[in-house]
C-alpha positions in Angstrom: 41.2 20.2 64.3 42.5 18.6 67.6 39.8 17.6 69.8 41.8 16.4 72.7 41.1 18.3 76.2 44.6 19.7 76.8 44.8 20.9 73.4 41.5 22.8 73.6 41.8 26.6 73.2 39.4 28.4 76.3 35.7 28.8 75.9 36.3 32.4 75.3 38.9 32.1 72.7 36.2 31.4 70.0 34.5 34.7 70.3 38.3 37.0 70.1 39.3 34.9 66.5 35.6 35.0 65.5 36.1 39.3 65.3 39.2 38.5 62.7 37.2 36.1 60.9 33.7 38.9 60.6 36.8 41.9 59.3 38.0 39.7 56.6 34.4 38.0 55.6 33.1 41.5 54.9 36.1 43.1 53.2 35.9 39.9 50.9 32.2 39.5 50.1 30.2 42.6 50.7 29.9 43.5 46.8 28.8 40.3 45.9 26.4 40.3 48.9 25.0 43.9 47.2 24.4 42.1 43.5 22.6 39.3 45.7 20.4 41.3 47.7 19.5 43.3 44.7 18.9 40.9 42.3 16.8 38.6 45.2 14.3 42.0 45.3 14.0 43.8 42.4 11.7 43.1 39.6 12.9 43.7 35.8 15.6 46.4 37.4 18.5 43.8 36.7 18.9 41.0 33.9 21.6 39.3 35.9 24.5 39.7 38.4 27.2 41.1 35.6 24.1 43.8 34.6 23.6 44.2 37.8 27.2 45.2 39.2 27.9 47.4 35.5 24.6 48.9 36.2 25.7 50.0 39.8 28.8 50.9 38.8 27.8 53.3 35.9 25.3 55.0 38.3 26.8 54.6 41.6 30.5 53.9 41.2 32.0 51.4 43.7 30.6 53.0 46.4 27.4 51.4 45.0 28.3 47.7 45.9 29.1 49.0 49.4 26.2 50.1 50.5 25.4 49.1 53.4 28.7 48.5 54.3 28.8 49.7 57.7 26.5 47.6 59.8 27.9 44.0 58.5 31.0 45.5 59.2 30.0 46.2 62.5 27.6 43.3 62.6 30.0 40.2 60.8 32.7 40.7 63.7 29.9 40.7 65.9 28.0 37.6 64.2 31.4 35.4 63.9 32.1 36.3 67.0 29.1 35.3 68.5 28.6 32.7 65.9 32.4 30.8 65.8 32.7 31.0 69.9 29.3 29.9 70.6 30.3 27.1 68.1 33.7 26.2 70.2 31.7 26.7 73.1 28.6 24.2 72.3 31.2 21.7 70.5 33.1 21.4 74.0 29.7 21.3 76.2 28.5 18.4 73.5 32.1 17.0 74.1 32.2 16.8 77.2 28.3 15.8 78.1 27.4 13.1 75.9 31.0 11.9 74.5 33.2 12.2 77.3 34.8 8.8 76.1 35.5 10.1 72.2 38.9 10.9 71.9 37.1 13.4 69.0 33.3 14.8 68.6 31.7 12.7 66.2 30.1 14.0 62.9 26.7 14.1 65.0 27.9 16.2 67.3 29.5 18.8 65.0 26.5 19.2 63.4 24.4 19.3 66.6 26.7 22.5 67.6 26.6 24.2 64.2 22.8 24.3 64.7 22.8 25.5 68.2 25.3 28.2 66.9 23.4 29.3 63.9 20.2 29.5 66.0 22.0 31.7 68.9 24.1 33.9 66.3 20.2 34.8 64.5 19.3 37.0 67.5 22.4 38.9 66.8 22.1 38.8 62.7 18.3 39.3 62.2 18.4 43.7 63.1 21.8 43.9 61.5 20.8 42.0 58.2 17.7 44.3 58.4 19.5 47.8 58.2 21.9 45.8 55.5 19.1 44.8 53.4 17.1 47.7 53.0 20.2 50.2 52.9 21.1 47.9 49.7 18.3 48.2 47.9 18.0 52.2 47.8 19.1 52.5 44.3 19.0 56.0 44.0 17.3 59.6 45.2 14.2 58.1 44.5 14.0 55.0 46.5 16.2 56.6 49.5 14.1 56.5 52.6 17.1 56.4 54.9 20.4 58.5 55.6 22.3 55.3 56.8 22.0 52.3 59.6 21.5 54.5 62.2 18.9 56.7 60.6 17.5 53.2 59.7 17.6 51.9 63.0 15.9 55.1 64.5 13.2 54.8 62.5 12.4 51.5 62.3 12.7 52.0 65.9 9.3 54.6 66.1 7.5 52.7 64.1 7.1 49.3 66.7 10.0 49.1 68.6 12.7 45.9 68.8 9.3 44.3 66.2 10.4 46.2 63.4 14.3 45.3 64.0 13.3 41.8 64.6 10.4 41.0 62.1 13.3 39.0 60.1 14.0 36.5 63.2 12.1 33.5 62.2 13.1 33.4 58.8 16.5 34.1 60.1 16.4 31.1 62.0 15.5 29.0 59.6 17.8 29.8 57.4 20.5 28.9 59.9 19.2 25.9 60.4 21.1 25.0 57.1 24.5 25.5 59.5 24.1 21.9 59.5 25.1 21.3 56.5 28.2 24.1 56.8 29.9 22.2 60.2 29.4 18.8 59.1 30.6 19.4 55.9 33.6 21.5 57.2 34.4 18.3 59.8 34.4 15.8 57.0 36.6 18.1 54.4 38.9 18.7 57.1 39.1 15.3 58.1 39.4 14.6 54.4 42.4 17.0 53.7 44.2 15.8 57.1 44.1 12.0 56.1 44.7 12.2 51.7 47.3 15.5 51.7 50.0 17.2 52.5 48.2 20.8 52.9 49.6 22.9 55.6 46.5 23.5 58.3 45.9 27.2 57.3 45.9 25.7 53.7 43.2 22.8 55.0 41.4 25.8 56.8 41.2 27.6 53.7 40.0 25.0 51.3 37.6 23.1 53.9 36.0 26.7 55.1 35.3 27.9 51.1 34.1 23.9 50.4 31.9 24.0 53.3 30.7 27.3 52.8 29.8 26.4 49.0 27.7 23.7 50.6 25.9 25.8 53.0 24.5 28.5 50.3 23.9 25.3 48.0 21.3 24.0 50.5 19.9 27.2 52.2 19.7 29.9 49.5 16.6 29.5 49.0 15.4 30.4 52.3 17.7 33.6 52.5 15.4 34.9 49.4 12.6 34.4 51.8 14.8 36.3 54.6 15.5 39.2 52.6 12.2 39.5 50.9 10.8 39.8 54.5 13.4 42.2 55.8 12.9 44.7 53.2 8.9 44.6 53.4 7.2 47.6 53.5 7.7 48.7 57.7 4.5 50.9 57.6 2.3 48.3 55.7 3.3 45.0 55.7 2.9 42.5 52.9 3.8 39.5 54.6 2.2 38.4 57.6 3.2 34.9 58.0 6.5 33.4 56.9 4.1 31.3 54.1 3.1 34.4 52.6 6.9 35.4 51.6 7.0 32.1 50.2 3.9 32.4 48.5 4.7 35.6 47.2 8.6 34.7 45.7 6.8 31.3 43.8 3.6 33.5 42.5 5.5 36.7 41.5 9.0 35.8 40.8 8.9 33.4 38.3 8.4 29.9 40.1 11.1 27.7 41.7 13.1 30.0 39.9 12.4 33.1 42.3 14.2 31.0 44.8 16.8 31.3 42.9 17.4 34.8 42.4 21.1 36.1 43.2 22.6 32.8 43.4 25.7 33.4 41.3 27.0 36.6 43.1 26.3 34.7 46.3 27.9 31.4 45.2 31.1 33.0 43.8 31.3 35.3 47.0 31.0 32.0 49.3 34.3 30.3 48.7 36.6 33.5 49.1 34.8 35.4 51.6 34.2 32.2 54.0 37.8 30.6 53.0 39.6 33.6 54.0 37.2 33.7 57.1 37.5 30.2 58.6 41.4 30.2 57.8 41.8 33.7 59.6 39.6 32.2 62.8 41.8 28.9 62.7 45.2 30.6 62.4 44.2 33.1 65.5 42.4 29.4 67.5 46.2 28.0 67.1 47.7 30.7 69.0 45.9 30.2 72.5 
């Protein structure tokens, strides 16, 4: 990726190709993003992710792994847009502030800007991941409390206001923290493909954004079993008070280090497509401003 000033697309052209990027994450990766969720917080329900998506599909058909479909659909054009052109925006402010001299942004600063972008893009993800989560885990008449996001959203809503929809923001947050991790390593695959291969650039886009993303869920999964585990707490009577207690709780009653665990594969193999398609449909919209 060209770093040079008169190739660099406008501030706002981040947040247009970051709405292309959220369509094709989600039509990619939302049914392994239902095995994870439900396998991260059930108990005993699920022996793993392939009885977990037969199981769904027997009772549920495929309409089962898209539950909650709507609000990430909603919610991952409005994340990757929020997310990818803060990112453009807060790699071109670091650019420009504290390398003006750099004919590129160092590794320090890509990673600098991936963390300021994953901590803005949380207070748009933490109420949308919120009506996801618990819309994924109503397995059937019996566990349905809600008709859909916005039923969810209305109630959650009575009980304590933008509280409820935001209880998951810390632990949100943290997770993101781990974006890191995804924008350095992007910078150095990409750098890595440009300098040892012939790849075309949507090619490089594609294999750098599923590498990176592989590398992301590698180092910060275990804190998005702590999101979820929080998200879908009981809204009327809290479990978890503090962000320790989730913690606590995953070690105690799900099995150890392993509770951390918990959903990994679905989430692992849905990294690489979901992201790869992503970051090379973001690129290949970047290149034409």
């Amino acid at each position: 990726m060209t770093e040079d000033k008169k190739e660099l697309p406008p501030r706002y052209a981040g947040f247009i190709a970051g709405v292309f990027s959220g369509v094709m994450k989600n039509a990619v990766g939302h049914p392994f993003d239902s095995v994870k969720v439900r396998l991260q917080t059930s108990t005993g329900r699920f022996t793993g992710p392939l009885d977990c998506t037969l199981k769904t599909l027997k009772n549920e058909g495929i309409k089962g792994l898209y539950k909650g479909f709507t609000p990430p659909l909603v919610g991952w054009v409005m994340m990757d847009s929020v997310m990818l052109g803060s990112l453009h925006v807060y790699r071109r402010f670091v650019k420009e502030n504290f390398y003006p001299d750099e004919k590129k942004l160092p590794l320090f600063g890509h990673c600098f800007a991936g963390l300021l972008s994953g901590w803005t893009v949380s207070f748009v993800a933490a109420p949308i991941e919120t009506l996801k989560a618990r819309l994924q885990v109503q397995y059937d008449a019996k566990s349905k409390i809600y008709n859909g996001p916005i039923d969810c959203a209305i109630k959650l809503w009575k009980l304590d206001g933008l509280k409820s929809l935001y209880k998951g923001l810390i632990p949100t947050m943290i997770f993101r923290t781990n974006f890191i991790v995804w924008w350095g390593s992007y910078e150095i695959l990409t750098n890595y493909f440009n300098e040892n291969t012939n790849l075309s650039k949507s090619a490089i886009n594609f294999w750098s954004g599923g590498l990176s993303a592989t590398c992301f869920w590698i180092t910060a999964y275990p804190a998005d079993v702590v999101k979820n585990v929080i998200m879908i707490d009981n809204a009327e009577n809290p479990k978890f008070k503090k962000y320790s207690d989730a913690v606590k709780y995953v070690y105690n009653e799900r099995g150890g280090l392993k509770g951390f665990t918990r959903g990994f594969v679905p989430s692992i193999l849905r990294s690489f497509p979901a992201n790869a398609a992503a970051l090379a449909a973001f690129e290949f919209i970047m290149r034409m401003f």
